[in-house]
C-alpha positions in Angstrom: -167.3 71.8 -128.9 -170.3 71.2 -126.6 -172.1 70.0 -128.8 -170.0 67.4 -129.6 -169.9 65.8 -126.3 -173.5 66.3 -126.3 -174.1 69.0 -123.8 -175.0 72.5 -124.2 -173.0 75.9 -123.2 -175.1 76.9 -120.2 -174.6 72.7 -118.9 -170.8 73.0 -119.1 -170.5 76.6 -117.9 -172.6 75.2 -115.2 -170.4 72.3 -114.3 -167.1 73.8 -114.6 -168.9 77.0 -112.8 -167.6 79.4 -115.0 -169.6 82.4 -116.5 -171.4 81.7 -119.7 -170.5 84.9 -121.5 -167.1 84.3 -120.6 -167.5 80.4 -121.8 -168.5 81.7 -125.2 -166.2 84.5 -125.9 -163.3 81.7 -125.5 -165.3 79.5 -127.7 -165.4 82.1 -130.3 -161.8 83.0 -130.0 -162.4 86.9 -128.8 -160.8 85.8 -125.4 -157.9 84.2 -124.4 -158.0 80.8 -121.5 -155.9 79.4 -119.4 -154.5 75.9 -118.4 -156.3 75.5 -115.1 -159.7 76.5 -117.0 -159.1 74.1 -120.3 -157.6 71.1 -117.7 -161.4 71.6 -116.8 -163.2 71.7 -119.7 -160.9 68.3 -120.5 -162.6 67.0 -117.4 -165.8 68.1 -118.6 -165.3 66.2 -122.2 -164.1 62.9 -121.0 -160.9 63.4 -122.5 -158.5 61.1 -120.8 -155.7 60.3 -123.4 -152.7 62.0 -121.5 -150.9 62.3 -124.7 -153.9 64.4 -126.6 -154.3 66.5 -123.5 -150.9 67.5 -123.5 -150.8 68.5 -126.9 -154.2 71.0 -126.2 -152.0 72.2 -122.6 -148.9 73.0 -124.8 -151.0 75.1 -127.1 -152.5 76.8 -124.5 -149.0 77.8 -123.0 -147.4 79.0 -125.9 -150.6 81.2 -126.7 -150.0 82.5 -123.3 -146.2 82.9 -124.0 -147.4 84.9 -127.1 -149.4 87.5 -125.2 -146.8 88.8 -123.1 -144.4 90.1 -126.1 -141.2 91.0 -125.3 -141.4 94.3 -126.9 -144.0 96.0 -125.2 -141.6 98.4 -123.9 -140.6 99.6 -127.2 -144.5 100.2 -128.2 -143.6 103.9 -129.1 -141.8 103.1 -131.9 -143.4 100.4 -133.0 -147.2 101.0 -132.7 -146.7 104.2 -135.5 -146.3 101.6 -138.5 -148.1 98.7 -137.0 -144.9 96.4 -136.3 -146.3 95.3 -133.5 -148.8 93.7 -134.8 -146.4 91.8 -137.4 -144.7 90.6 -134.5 -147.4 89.0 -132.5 -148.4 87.5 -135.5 -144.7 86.0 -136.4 -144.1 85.0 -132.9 -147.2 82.2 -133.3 -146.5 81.3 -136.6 -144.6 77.5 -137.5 -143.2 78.6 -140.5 -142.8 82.0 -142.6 -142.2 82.2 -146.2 -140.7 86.2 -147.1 -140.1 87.5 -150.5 -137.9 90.4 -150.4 -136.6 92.4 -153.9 -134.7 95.0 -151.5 -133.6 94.2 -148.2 -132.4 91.3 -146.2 -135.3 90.1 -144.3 -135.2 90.8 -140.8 -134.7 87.5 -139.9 -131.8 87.4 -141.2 -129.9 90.8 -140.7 -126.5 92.0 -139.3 -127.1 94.2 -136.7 -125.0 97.1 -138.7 -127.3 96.5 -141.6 -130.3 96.5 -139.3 -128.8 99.7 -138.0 -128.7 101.6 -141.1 -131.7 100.7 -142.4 -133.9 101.5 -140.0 -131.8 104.5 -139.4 -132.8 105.4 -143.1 -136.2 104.5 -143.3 -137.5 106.1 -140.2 -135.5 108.9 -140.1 -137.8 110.6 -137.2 -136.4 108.0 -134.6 -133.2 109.4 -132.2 -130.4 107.4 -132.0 -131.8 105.8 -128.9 -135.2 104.8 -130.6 -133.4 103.1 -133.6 -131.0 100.8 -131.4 -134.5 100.0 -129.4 -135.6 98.9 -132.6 -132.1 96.8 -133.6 -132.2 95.4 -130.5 -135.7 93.9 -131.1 -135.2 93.0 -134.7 -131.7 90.9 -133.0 -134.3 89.1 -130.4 -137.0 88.3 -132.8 -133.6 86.3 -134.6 -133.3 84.5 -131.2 -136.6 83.7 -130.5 -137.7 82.3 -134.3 -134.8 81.1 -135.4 -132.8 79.6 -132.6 -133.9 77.1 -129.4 -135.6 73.7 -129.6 -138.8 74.5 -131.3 -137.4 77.0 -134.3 -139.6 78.4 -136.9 -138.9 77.4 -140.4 -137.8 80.3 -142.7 -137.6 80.8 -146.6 -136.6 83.7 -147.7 -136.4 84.4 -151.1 -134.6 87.4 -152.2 -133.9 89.7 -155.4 -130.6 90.2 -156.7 -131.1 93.6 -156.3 -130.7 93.4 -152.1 -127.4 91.7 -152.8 -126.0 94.2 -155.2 -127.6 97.2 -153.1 -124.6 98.6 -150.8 -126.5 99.4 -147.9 -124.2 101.5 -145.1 -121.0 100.5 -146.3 -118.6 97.5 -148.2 -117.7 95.8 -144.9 -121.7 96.2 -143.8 -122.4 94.1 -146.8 -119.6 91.4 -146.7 -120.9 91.0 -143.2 -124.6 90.7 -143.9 -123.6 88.6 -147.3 -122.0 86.3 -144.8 -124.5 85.9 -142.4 -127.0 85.4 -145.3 -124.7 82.3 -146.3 -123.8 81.0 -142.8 -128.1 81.4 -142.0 -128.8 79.1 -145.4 -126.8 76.1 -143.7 -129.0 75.6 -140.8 -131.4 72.8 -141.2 -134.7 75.2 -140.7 -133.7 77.9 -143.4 -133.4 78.2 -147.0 -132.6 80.8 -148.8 -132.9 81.4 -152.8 -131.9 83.8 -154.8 -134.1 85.9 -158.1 -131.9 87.0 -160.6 -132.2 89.9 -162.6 -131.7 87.5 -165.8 -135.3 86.3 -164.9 -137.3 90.0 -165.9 -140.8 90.6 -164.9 -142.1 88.1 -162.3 -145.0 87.6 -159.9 -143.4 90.0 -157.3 -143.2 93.0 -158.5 -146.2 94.5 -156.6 -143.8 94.5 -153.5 -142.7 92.1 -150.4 -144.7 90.1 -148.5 -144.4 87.5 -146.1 -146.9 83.8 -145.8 -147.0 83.1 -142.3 -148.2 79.1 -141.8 -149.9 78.7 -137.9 -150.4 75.0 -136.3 -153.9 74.3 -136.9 -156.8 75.2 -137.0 -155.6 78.6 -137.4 -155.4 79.8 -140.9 -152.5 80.9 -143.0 -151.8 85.0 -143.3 -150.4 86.9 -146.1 -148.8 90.0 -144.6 -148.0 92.9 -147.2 -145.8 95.6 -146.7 -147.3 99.1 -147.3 -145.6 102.6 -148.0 -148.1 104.6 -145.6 -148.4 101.9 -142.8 -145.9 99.5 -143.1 -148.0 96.4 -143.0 -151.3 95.1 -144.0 -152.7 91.6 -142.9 -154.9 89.2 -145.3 -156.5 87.0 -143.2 -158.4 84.0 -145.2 -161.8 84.3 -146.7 -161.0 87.7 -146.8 -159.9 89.3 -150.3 -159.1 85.2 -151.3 -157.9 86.3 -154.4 -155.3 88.2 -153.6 -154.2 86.1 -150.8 -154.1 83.3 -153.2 -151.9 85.5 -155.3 -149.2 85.7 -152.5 -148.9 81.7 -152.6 -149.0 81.1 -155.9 -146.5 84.2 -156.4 -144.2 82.1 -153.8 -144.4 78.6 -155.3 -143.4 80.4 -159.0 -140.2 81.9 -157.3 -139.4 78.5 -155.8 -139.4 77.0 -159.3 -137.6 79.9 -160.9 -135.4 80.8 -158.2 -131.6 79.8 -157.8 -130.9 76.7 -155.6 -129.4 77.1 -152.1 -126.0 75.9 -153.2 -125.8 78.4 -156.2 -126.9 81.2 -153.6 -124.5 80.4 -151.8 -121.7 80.5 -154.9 -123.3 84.3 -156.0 -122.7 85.4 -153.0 -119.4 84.6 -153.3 -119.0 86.2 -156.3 -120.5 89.6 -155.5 -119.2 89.9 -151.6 -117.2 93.3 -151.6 -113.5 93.0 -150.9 -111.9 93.7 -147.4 -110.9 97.0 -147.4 
């Protein structure tokens, strides 16, 4: 960036009088800024178009806004299968594309199906730990899904997470409704993989594409037995990161349309009992 506006590191640190070091760690990305200190460096650029620097303050709020998560105070129970870091990841990102061939995405859950599968898949957790960990899973909903600036989510999931009974019939006819009453908002789409389409591109496992407002690039994020997650950042193991999108776009085109989601649903929702 200095260079652009012809002037060198050491001449803006010097007329904004901030440290060097600290100039270029921001420059690089290994340290976060803050409003007062970019209104600055505006200054120090000559950038006077109220309209672009309001666009470069609002970016540097929300990355604020992302560094204070909201679920710090459930760290112990997160940190052990690196959720955490999923979740500063999702909280930045514009838009989040999630295959899933066995669960409702998170996104998306009841907070009874939430309940049991968590319950189930971290059976270490007390009773306590695992509705600190609904609870979050039922704010992320609120905070991606929900205010003025919503992320957009597709989900694509395997007939097997429909047919799967997970906890108990009325569990599921709640979950398969919230899965239909989810697909009608304008920012989500949901699509269904039948079992009549065989072997497919996902059948290494889930995974979620995570699109960021530029310049920051796309993530794959895979889900692992041993640690939960593992990030794919770009330029790094390109092939199989390329794999995850093009894995995506396939299930779009072989997928089931909203509307006929919504109509299997129908058919396979468990009767009140």
């Amino acid at each position: 960036m200095p260079d652009t506006a012809g002037l060198t590191l050491a001449e803006v640190a010097a007329r904004i009088e901030v440290n060097q070091g600290s100039l270029s760690r921001i420059e690089t990305g290994d340290r976060g800024t803050s409003p007062v200190l970019v209104r600055a460096l505006l200054d120090c650029y000559g950038v006077e178009e109220p309209a672009q620097r309001a666009d470069v303050l609002d970016l540097v709020r929300a990355d604020k806004e992302q560094q204070k998560p909201r679920w710090r105070k459930y760290s112990t129970v997160l940190t052990a299968t690196r959720y955490d870091g999923y979740l500063a990841l999702e909280a930045g990102a514009v838009s989040l594309a999630n295959y899933q061939p066995m669960l409702v995405p998170g996104l998306l859950q009841t907070e009874d199906y939430a309940r049991t599968v968590i319950s189930q898949m971290r059976m270490e957790l007390t009773s306590p730990q695992v509705e600190a960990l609904v609870k979050v899973r039922m704010e992320r909903q609120n905070s991606r899904l929900d205010g003025d600036r919503p992320a957009k989510l597709w989900a694509i999931l395997d007939e097997a997470v429909l047919r799967r009974t997970v906890g108990s019939a009325d569990i599921m006819r709640d979950q398969l409704r919230k899965l239909v009453e989810a697909s009608e908002q304008p920012n989500i789409t949901v699509q269904l993989l039948l079992f009549e389409l065989g072997a497919h591109p996902g059948l290494y496992g889930p995974f979620v594409i995570l699109t960021f407002p530029d310049p920051t690039p796309n993530l794959v994020w895979l889900e692992n037995p041993k640690r939960s997650v593992d990030r794919v950042p770009r330029g790094r193991r390109a092939a199989r990161r390329g794999c995850g999108t093009r894995s995506f776009v396939a299930f779009q085109v072989a997928t089931q349309s909203p509307e006929r989601v919504c109509l299997h649903m129908a058919r396979v929702t468990p009767p009140r009992s």
